[in-house]
C-alpha distance (Angstrom), angle and dihedral (degrees) to the residues before:
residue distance angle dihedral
X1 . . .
X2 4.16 . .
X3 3.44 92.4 .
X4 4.18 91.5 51.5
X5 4.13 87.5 41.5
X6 3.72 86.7 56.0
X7 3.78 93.2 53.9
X8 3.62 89.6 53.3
X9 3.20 93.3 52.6
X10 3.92 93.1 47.7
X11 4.32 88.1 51.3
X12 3.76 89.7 45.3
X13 3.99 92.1 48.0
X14 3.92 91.0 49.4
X15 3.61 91.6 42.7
X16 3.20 93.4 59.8
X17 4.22 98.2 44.9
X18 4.25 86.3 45.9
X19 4.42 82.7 53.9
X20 3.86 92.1 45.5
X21 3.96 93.8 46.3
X22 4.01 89.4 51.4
X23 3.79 84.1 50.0
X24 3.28 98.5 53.5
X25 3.83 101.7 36.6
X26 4.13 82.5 51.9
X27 3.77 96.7 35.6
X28 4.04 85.4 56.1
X29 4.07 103.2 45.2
X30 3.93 78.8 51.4
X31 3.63 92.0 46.5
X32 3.96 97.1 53.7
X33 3.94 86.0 40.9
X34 4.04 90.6 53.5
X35 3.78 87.4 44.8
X36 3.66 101.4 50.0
X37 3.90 94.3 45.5
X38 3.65 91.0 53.5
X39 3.58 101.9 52.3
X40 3.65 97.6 28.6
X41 4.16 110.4 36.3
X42 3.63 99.3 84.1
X43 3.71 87.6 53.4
X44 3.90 97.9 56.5
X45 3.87 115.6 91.3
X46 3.61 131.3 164.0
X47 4.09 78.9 -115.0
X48 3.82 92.6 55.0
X49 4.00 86.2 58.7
X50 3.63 97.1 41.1
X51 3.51 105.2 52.6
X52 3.96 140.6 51.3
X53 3.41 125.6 -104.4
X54 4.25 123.5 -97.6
X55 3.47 139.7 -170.2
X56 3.94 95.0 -89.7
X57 3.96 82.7 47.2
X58 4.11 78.7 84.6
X59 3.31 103.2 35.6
X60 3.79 98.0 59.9
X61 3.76 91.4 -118.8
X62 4.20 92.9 118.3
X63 3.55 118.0 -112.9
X64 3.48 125.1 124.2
X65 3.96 139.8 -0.6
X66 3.35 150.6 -141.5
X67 4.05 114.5 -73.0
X68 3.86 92.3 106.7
X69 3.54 86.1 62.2
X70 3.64 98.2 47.7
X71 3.77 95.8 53.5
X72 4.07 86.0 41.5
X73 3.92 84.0 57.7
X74 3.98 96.6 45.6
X75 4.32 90.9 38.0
X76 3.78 80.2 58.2
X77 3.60 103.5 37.6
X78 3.70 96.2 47.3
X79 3.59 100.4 51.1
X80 3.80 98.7 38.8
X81 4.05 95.1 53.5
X82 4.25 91.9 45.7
X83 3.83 84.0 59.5
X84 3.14 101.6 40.9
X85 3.62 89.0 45.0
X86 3.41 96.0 50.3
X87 4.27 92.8 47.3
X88 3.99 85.2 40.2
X89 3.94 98.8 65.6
X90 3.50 99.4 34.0
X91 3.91 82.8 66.7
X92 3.78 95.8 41.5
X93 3.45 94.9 49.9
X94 4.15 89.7 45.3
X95 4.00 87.1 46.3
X96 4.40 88.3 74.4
X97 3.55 115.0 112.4
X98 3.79 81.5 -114.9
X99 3.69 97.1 81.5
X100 3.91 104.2 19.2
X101 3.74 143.9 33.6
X102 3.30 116.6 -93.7
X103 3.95 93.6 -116.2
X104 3.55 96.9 50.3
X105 3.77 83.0 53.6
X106 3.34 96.4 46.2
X107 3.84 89.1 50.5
X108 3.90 87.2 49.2
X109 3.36 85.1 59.7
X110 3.63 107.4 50.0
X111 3.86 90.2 52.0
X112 4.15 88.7 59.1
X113 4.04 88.0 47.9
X114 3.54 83.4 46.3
X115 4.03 92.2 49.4
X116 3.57 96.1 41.0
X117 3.80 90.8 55.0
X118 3.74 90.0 50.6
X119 3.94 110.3 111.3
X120 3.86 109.2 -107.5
X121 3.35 90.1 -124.7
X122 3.56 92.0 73.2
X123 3.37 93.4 63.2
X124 3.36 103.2 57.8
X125 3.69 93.1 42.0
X126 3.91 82.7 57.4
X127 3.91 87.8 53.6
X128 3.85 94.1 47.3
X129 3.30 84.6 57.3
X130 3.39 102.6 60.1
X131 3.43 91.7 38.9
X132 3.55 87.5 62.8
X133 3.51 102.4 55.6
X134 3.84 96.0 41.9
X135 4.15 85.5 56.8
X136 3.22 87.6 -120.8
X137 4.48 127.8 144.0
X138 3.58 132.0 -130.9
X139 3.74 103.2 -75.3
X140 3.99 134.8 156.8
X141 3.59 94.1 -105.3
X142 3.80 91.8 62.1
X143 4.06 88.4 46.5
X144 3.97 89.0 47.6
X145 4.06 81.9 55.5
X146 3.78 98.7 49.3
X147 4.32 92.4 46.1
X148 3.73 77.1 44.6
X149 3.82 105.7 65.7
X150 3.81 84.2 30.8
X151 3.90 94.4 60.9
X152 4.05 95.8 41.2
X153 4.23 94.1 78.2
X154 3.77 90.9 44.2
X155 3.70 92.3 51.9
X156 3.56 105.8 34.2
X157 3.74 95.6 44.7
X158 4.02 84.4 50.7
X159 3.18 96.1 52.2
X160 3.48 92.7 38.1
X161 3.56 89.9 60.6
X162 3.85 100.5 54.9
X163 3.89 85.9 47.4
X164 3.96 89.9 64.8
X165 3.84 90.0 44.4
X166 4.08 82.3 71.4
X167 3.83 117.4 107.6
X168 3.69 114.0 -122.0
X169 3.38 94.4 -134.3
X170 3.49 94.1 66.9
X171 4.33 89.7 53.3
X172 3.91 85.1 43.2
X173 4.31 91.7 52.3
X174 3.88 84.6 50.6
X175 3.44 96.7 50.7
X176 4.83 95.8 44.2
X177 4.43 75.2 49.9
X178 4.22 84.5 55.5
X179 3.79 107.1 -106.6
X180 3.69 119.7 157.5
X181 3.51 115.9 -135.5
X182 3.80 102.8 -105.1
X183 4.13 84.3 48.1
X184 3.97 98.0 55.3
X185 4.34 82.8 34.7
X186 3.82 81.3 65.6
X187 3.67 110.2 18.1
X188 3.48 98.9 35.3
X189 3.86 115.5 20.2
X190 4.16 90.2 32.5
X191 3.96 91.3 63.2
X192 3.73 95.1 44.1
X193 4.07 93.8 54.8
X194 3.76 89.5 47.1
X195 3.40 101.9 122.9
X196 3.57 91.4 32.6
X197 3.78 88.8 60.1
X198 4.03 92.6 42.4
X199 4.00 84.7 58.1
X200 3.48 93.5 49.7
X201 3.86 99.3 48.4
X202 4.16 89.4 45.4
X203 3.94 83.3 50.0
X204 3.37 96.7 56.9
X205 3.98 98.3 34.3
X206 3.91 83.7 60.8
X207 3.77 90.5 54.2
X208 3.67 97.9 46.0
X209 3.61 91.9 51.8
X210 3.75 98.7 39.9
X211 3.91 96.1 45.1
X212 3.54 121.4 104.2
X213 3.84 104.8 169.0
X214 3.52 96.9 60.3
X215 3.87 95.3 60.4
X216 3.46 106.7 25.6
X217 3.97 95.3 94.4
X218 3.93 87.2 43.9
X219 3.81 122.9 43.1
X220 3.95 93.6 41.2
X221 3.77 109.1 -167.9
X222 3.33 151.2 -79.6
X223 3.92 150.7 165.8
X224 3.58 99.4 -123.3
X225 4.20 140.6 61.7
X226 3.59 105.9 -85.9
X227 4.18 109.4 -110.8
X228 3.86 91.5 -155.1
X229 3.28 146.3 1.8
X230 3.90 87.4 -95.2
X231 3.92 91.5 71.1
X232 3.62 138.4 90.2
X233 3.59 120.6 -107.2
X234 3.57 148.9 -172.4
X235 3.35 127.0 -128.8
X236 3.96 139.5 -174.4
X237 3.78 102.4 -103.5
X238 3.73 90.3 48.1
X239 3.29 102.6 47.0
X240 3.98 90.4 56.0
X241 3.87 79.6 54.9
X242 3.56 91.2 55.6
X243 3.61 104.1 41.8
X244 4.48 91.2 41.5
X245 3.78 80.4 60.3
X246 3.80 103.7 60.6
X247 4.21 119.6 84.9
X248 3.76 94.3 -122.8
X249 3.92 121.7 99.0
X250 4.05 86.2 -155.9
X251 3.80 87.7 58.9
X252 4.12 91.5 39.2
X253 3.82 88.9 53.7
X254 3.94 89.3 55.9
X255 3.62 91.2 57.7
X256 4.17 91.9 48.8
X257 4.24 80.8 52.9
X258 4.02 85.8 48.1
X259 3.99 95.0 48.2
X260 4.16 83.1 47.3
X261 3.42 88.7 65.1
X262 3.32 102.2 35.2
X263 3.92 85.4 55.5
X264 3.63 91.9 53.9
X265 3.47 94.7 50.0
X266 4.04 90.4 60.6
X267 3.75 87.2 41.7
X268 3.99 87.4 58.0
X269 3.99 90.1 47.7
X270 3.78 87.8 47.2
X271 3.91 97.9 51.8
X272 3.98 93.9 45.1
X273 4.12 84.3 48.2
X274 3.32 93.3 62.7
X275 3.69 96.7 33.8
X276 3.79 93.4 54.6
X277 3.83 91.3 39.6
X278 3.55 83.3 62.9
X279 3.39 104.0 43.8
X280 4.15 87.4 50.4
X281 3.63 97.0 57.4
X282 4.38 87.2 80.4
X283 3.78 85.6 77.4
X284 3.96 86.3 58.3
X285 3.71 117.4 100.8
X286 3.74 109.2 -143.4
């Protein structure tokens, strides 16, 4: 009877800790929502999403808004997470036992935790640097670079993880039916991690386009849609950056209205992530 009390107790005491964590994970997303709204709703206009940004944009004299920057974010975001994509599950899918020991793997895989723990920054000090010594400017194509090798551990260790969630058997029935490795890798393996890979890619789109670090020594900025990947560009993250920075609370409240959208943005990515991720798990056998 003791020994049952004190496994009440246990459920009761963990019941309680899962409740509070829900609480507070909730209580914050509303939080940042309430905070943003405040500071930043009289600031958004259907003129503040239509048009690009100007000098007086940062002044607080009106003028201007912030649709460069949202096309800067998505002609970064877009770009960076197809490459990364691509590069990220050619080295998931070459990360199965099938095609490597399972310590060379295993070391693969400590140098992508070790990359996606790297600060952001890093990376787009490593960019800079290059950029540097090539002669070269700030320019999108160096910021698409730096989001880029910041997306590939996020995506490849995502996907990598759904891979190894396959059952053997299912790679071993492919392979008595005559599949090659690289055709049950694709065929095979590719379909099964679906929604694993789906995740992975939404994951790191919403970290490319939320990241601020990364391209902040590398894109520069500007008031206009870039015309190639040779020019400067704003983007969302920055510009919140920019417009924190200045004394005035007029110009401060822009940035609030910038962050809003920003927010909603990710909130978009998040819903269709788990709305595709659904959708893929049909191709899963079960």
């Amino acid at each position: 009877m003791e020994l049952l009390n004190k496994r009440i107790l246990e459920e009761n005491i963990f019941k309680i800790l899962m409740i509070f964590s829900v609480l507070v994970v909730v209580g914050s997303l509303v939080l940042i929502f309430a905070v943003i709204i405040l500071n930043g709703a009289s600031s958004i206009s259907i003129d503040m999403l239509t048009q690009t940004s100007s000098p007086r944009f940062y002044l607080g004299k009106g003028g201007g808004g912030m649709l460069n920057a949202i096309v800067g974010s998505l002609l970064l975001a877009f770009p960076s997470t197809a490459m990364a994509f691509l590069i990220g599950i050619c080295i998931a899918l070459y990360l199965q036992r099938d095609f490597l020991h399972p310590s060379i793997s295993n070391f693969i895989r400590l140098c992508l935790d070790i990359l996606w723990g790297v600060p952001s920054i890093i990376y787009g000090i490593f960019c800079m640097t290059i950029m540097i010594a090539i002669g070269m400017s700030t320019s999108l194509l160096f910021g698409i670079i730096a989001l880029t090798l910041l997306e590939i551990p996020i995506i490849t260790r995502s996907i990598d993880e759904s891979v190894k969630m396959i059952p053997l058997s299912l790679k071993e029935s492919a392979y008595s039916l005559g599949s090659t490795k690289f055709e049950t890798a694709i065929k095979v393996v590719r379909r099964q991690a679906l929604p694993g890979i789906v995740a992975g890619v939404l994951l790191g789109l919403g970290r490319g386009i939320g990241d601020a670090a990364s391209i902040l020594l590398t894109v520069g900025d500007s008031n206009f849609i870039p015309n190639s990947l040779y020019d400067s560009t704003a983007a969302l993250p920055t510009m919140i950056l920019n417009l924190l920075s200045m004394p005035d609370p007029n110009v401060q409240s822009k940035a609030y209205a910038v962050a809003f959208v920003l927010l909603i943005i990710v909130l978009i990515i998040s819903i269709v992530s788990r709305t595709l991720t659904k959708k893929s798990t049909k191709y899963i056998i079960k």
